[in-house]
N, CA, C and O of each residue as an XYZ file, in Angstrom:
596
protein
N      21.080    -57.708     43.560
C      20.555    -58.951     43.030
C      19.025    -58.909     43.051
O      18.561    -58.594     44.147
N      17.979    -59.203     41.900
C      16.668    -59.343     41.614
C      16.735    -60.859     41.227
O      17.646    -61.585     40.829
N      15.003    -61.106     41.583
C      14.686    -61.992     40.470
C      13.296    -61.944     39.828
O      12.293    -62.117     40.522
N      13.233    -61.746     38.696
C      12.288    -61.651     37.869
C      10.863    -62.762     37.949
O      10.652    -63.822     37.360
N      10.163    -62.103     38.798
C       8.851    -63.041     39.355
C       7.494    -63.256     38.440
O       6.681    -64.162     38.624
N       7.403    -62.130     37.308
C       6.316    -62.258     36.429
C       7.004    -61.154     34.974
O       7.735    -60.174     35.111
N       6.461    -61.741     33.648
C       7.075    -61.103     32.687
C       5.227    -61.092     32.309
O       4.362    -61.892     32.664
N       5.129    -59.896     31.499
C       3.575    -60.372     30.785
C       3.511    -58.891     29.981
O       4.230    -57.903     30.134
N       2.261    -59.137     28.972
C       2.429    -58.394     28.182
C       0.676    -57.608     28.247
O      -0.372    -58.250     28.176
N       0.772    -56.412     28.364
C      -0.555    -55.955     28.515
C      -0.775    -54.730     27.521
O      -0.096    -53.703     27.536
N      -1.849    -55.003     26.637
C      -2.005    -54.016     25.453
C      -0.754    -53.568     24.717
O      -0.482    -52.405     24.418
N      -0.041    -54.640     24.471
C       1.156    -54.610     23.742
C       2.124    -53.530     24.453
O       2.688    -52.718     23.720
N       2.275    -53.498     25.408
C       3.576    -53.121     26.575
C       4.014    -54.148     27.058
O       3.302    -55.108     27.352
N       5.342    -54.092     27.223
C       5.985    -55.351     28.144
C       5.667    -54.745     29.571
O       5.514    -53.616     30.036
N       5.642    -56.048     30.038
C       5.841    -55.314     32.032
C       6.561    -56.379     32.769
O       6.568    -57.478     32.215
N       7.040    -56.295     33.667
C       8.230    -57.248     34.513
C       8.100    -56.811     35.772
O       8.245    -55.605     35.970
N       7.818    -57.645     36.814
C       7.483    -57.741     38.267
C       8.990    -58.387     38.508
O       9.263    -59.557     38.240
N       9.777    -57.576     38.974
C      10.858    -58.313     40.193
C      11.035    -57.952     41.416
O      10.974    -56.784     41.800
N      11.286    -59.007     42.178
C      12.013    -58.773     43.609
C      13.557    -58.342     43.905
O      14.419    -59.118     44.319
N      13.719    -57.134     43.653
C      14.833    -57.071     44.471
C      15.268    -57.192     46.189
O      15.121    -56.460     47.168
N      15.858    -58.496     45.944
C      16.067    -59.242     47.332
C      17.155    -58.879     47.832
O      17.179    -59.584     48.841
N      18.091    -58.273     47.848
C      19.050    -57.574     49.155
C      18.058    -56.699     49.513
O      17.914    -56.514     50.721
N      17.100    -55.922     48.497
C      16.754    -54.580     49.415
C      15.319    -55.042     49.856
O      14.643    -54.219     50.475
N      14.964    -55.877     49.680
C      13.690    -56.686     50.583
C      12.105    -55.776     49.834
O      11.106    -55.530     50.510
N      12.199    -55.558     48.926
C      11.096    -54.800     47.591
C      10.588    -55.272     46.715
O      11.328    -56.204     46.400
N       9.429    -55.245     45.803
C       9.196    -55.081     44.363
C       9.375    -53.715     43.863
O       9.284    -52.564     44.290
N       9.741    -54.481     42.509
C       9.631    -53.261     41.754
C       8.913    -53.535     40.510
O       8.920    -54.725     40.197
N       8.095    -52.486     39.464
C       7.530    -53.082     38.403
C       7.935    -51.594     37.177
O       8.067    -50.381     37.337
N       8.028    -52.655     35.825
C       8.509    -51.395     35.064
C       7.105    -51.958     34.091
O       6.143    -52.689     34.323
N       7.650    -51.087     32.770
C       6.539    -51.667     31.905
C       7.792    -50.628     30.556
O       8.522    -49.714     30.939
N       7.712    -51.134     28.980
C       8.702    -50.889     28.285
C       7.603    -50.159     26.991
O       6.554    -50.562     26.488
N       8.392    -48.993     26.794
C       7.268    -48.256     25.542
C       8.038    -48.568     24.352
O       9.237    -48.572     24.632
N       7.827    -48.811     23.217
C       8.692    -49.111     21.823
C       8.973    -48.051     21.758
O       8.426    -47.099     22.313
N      10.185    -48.060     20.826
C      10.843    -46.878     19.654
C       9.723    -46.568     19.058
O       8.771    -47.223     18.634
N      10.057    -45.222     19.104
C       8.672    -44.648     18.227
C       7.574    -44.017     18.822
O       6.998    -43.136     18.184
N       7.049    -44.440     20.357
C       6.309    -44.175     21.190
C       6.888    -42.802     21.428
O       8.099    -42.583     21.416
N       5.639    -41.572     21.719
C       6.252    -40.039     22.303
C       6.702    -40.169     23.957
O       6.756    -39.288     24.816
N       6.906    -41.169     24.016
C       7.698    -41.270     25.830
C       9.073    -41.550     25.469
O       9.987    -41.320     26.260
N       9.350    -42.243     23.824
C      10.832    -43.074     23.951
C      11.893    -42.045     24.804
O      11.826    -40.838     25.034
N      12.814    -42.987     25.135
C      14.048    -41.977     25.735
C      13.502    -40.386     26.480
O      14.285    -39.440     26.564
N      11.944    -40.300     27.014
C      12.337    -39.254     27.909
C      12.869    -39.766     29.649
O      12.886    -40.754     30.382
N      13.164    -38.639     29.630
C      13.827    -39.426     31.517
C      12.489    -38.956     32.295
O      12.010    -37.884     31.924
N      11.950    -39.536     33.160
C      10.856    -39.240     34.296
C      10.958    -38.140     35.167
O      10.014    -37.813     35.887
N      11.902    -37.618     35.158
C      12.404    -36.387     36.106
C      12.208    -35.072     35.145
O      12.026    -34.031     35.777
N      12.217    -34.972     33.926
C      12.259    -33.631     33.032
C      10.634    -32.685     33.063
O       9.466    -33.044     33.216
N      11.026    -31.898     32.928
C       9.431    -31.342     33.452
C       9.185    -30.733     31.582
O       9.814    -29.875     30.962
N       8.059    -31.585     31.161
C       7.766    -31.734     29.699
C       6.154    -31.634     29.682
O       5.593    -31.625     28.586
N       5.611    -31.580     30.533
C       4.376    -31.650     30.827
C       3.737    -30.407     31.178
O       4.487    -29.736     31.887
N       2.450    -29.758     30.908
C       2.184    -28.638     31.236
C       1.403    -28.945     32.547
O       0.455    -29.678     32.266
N       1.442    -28.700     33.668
C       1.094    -28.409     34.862
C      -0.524    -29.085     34.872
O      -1.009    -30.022     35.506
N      -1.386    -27.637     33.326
C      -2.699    -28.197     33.487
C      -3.477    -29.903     33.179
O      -4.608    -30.289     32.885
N      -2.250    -30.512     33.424
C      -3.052    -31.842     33.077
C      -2.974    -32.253     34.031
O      -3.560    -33.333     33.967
N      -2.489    -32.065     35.289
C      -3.063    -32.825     36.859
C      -3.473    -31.898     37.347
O      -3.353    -32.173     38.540
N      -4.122    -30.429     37.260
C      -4.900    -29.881     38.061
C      -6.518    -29.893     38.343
O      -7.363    -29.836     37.450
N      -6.762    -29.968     39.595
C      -7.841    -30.674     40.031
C      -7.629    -32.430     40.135
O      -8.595    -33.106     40.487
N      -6.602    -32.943     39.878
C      -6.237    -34.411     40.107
C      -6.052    -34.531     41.474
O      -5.222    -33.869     42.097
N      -6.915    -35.483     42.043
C      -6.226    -35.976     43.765
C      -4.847    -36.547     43.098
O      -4.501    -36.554     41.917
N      -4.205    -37.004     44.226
C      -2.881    -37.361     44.593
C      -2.762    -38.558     44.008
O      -1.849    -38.875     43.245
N      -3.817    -39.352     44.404
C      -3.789    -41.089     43.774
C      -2.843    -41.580     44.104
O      -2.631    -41.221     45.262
N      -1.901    -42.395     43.673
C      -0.764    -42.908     44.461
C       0.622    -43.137     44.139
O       1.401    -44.090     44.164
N       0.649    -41.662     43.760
C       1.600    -41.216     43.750
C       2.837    -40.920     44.453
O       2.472    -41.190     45.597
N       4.137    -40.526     44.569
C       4.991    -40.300     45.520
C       5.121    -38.885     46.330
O       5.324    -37.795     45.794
N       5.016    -39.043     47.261
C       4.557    -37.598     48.288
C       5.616    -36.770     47.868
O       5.328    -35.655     47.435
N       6.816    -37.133     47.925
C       7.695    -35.767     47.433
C       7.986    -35.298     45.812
O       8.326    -34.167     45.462
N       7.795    -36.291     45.060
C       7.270    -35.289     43.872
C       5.757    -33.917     43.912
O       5.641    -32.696     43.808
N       4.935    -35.043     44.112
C       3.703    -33.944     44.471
C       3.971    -32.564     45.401
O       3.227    -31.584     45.361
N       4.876    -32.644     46.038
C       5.503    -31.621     47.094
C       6.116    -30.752     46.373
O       5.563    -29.725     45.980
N       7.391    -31.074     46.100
C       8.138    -30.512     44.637
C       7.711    -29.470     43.512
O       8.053    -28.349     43.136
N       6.750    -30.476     43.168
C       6.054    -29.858     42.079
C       4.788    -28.839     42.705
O       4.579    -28.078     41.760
N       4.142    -28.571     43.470
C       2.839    -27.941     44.337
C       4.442    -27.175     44.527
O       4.155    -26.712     43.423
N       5.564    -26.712     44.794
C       5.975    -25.433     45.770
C       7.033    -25.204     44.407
O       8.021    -24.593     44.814
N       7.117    -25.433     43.252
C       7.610    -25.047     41.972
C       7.014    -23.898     41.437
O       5.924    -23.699     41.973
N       7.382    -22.845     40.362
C       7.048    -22.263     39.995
C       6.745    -22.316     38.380
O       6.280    -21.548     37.537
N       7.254    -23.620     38.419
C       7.433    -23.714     36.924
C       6.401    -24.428     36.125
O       6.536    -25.625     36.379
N       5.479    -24.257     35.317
C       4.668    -24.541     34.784
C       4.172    -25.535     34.073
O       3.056    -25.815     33.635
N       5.528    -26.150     34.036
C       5.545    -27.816     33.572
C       5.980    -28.464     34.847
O       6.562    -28.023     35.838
N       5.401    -29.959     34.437
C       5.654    -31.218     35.595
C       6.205    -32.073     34.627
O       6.136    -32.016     33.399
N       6.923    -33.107     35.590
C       7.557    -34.192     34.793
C       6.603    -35.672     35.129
O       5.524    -35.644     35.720
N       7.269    -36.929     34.611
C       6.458    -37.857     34.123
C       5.976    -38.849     35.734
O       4.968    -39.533     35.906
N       6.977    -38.611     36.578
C       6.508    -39.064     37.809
C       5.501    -38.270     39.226
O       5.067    -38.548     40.343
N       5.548    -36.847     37.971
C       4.508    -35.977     38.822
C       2.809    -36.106     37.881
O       1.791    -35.838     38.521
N       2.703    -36.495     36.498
C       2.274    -36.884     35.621
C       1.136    -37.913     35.505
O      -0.059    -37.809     35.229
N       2.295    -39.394     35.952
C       1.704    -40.515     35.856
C       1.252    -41.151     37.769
O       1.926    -41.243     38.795
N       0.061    -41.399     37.490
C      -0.254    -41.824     38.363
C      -0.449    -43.110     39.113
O      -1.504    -43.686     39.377
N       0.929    -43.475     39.433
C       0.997    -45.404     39.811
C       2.052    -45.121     41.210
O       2.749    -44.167     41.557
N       1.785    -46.364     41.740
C       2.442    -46.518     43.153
C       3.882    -45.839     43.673
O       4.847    -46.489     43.271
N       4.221    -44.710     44.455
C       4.935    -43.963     44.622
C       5.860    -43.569     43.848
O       7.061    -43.601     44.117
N       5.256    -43.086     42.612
C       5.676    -42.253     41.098
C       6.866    -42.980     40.633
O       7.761    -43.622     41.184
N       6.515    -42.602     39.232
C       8.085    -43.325     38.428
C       9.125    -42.729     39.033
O       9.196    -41.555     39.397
N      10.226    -43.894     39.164
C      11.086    -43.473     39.888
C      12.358    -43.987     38.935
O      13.483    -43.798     39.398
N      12.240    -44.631     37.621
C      12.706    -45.423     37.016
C      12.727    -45.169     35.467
O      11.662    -45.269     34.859
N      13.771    -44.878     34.858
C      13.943    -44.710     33.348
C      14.679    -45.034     32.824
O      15.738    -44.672     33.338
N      14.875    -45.845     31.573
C      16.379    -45.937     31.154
C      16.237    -47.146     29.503
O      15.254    -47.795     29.143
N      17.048    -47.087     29.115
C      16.789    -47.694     27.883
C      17.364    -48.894     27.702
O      18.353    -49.157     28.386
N      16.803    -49.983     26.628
C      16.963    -51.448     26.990
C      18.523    -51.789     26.708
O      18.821    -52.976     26.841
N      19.440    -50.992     26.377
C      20.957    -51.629     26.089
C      21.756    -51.742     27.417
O      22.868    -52.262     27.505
N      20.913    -51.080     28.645
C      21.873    -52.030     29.770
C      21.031    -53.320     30.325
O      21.121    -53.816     31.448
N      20.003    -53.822     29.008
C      20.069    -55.259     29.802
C      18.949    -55.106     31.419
O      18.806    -56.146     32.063
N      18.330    -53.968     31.877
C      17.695    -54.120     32.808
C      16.523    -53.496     32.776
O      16.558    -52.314     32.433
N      15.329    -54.041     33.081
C      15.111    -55.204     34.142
C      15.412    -56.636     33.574
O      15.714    -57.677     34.157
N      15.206    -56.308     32.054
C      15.536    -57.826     31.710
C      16.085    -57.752     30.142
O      15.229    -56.903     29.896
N      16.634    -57.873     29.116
C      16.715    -58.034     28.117
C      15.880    -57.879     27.088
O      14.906    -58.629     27.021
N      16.109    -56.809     26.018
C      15.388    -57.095     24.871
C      16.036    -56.984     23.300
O      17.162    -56.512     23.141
N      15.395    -57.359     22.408
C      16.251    -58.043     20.994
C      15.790    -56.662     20.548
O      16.253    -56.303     19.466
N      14.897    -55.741     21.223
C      14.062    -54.361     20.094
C      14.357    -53.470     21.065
O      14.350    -53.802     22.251
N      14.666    -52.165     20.632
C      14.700    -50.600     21.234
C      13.459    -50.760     21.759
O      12.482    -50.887     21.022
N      13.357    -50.773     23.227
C      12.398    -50.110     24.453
C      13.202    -49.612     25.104
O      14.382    -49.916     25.276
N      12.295    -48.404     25.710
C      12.613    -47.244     27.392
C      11.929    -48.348     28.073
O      11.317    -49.322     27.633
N      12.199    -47.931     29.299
C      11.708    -48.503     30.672
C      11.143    -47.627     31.257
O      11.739    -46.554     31.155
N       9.835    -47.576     32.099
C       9.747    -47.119     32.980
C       9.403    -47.999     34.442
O       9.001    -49.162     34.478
N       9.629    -47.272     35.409
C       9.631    -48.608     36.335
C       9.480    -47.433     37.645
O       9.961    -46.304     37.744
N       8.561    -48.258     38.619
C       8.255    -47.756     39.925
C       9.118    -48.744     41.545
O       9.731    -49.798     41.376
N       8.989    -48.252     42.592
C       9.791    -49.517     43.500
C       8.415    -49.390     44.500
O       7.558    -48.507     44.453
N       8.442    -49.836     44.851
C       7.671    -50.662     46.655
C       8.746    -50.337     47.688
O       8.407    -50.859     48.750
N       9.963    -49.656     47.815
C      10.796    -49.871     48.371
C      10.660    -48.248     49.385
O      11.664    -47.743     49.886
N       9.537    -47.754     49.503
C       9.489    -46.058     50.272
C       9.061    -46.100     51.789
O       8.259    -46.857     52.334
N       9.738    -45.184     52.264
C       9.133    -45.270     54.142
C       8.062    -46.165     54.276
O       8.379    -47.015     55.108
N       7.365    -46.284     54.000
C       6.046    -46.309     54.463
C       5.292    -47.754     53.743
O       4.442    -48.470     54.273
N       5.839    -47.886     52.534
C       5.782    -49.672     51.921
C       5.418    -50.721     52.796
O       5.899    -50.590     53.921
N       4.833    -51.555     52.651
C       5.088    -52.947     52.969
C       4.887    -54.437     51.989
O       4.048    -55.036     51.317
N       6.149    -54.510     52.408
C       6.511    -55.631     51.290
C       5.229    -57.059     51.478
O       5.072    -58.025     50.732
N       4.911    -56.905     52.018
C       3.874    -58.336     52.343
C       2.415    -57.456     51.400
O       2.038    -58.230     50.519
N       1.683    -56.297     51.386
C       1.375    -55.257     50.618
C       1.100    -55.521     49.519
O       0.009    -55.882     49.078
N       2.297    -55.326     48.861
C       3.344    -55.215     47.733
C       3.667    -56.001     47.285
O       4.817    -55.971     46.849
N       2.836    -57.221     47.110
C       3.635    -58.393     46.645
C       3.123    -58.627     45.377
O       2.314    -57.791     44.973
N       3.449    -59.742     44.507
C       3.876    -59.980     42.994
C       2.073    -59.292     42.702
O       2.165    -58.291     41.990
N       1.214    -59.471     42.919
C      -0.413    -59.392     42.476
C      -0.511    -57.888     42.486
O      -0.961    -57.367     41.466
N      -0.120    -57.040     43.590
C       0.035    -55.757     43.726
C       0.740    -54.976     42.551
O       0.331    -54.160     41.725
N       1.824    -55.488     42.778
C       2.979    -55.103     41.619
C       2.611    -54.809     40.173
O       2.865    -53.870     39.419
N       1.800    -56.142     40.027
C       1.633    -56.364     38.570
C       0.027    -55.431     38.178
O      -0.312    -54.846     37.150
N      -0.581    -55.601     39.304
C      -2.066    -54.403     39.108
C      -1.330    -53.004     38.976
O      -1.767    -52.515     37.934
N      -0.533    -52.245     39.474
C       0.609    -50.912     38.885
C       1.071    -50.898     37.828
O       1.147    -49.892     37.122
N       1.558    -52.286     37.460
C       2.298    -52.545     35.854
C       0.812    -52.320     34.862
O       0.796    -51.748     33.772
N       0.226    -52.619     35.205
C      -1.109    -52.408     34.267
C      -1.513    -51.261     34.222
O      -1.164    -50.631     33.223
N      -2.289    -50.618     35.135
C      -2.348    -48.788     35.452
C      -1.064    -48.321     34.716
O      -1.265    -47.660     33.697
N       0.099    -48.536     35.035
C       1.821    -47.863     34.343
C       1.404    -48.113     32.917
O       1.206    -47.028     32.370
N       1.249    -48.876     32.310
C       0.821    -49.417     31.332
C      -0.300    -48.590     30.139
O       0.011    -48.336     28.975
N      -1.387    -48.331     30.666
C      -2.590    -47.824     30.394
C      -2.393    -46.165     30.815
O      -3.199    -45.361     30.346
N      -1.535    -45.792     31.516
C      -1.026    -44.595     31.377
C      -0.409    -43.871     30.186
O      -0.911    -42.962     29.524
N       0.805    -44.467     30.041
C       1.866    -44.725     29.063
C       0.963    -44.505     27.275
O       1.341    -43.820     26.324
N      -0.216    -45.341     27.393
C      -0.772    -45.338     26.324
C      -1.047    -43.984     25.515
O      -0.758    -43.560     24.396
N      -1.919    -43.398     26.907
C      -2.410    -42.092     26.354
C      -1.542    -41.456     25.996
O      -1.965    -40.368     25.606
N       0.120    -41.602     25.861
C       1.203    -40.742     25.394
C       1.844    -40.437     24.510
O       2.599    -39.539     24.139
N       1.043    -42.179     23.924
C       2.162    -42.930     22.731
C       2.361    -41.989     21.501
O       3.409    -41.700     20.925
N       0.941    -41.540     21.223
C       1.437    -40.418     19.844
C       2.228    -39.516     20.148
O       2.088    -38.986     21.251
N       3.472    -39.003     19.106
C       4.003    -37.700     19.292
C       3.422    -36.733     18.709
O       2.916    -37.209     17.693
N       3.138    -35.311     18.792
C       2.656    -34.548     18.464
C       2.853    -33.721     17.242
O       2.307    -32.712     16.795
N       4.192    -34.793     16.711
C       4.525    -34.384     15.270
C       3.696    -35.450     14.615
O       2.703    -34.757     14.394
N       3.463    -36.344     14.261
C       2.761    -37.668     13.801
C       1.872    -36.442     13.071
O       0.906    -36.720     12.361
């Protein structure tokens, strides 16, 4: 069970701040249109060539992707080793199951949690959340062209 604490729209991305309250967290996504070069990828696929976070600090990111990926051999990274917002995307999926919230138009989701060892939900609350949804946001941008366009 969530409840949806802020909906808002930043440089024409949706973004949605909820509390998921059994697990005592925020979480924040932000939604790329059909058409965008992120649609339908999953955050876990390694699509990315390596050299675009080298020499990048960590920023605040999730420690075990960065781990993962630093003891990989493989030359691509994926979108939560990639993007740099509060303990990496952890979250992908497309708008026909209805979550985080409903939409009438084809959007992906991407979405991060507050919910890791080391979190604190008092932290982490709706103002926090929604400053990530913005960074998630302004990330996302630099992606939007596909490279066929």
């Amino acid at each position: 069970m969530y409840t949806i604490e802020k909906e808002f729209n930043h440089n024409g991305y949706r973004c949605v701040v909820i509390n998921a309250v059994e697990a005592g967290h925020r979480c924040g996504y932000v939604a790329v249109p059909e058409g965008h070069a992120l649609f339908g990828v999953d955050y876990s696929e390694n699509l990315f060539p390596r050299s675009l976070i080298e020499n990048e600090p960590t920023g605040d990111r999730g420690v075990i992707p960065m781990l993962c990926a630093a003891h990989s051999d493989d030359d691509m990274i994926s979108l939560d080793v990639l993007i740099d917002v509060h303990g990496s995307i952890t979250f992908s999926q497309g708008w026909q199951e209805g979550y985080p919230v409903s939409s009438q138009t084809p959007v992906w989701w991407f979405g991060f949690d507050c919910g890791h060892c080391d979190d604190n939900p008092i932290k982490c609350d709706t103002e926090y959340v929604t400053e990530h949804c913005i960074k998630l946001a302004d990330q996302l941008e630099k992606y939007k062209c596909n490279s066929n366009d």
